[in-house]
C-alpha positions, 0 to 999 in steps of 0.5 A, a space after each residue: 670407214 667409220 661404222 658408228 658414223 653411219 649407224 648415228 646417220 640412219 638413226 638420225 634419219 629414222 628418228 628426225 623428221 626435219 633431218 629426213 625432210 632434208 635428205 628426201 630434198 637434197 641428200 647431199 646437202 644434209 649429209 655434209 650438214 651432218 658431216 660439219 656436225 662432226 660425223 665421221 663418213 668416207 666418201 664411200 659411206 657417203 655415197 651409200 648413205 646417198 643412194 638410199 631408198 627414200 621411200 624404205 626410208 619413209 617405211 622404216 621411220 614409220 615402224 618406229 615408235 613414236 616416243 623415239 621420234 624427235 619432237 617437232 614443234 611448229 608455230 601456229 599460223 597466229 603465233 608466226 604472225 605475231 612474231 613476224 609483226 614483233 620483229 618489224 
């Protein structure tokens, strides 16, 4: 088992939106995501991480500062026309 391994998951999930947004959608899926990023997890570690609370989740990341939040950078709705318009 691997401890590091899941303390760097739930301060992944705490502090990425887009990351918390996958798991919220499909937990699974985004745990291999990170597991094929080279984190170590057993399969016990995963199935906790699985059956975790998405709502205590949510909670949690709101506590925390948003200066530790991962930036997000969305396109505006002009700025994704413009480039979808670009790559026809």
């Amino acid at each position: 088992m691997s401890q590091r391994g899941v303390e760097v998951v739930l301060g992944r999930l705490a502090t990425d939106v887009g990351l918390r947004e996958r798991f919220n959608a499909s937990p699974g899926r985004a745990l291999q995501e990170l597991i094929a990023e080279g984190i170590e997890l057993s399969r016990i570690e995963v199935g906790a991480l699985h059956a975790l609370d998405p709502s205590a989740l949510h909670r949690f990341a709101a506590a925390v500062d948003p200066r530790l939040q991962k930036a997000v950078l969305v396109a505006s709705p002009r700025r994704r026309r413009m480039r979808a318009r670009n790559v026809r």
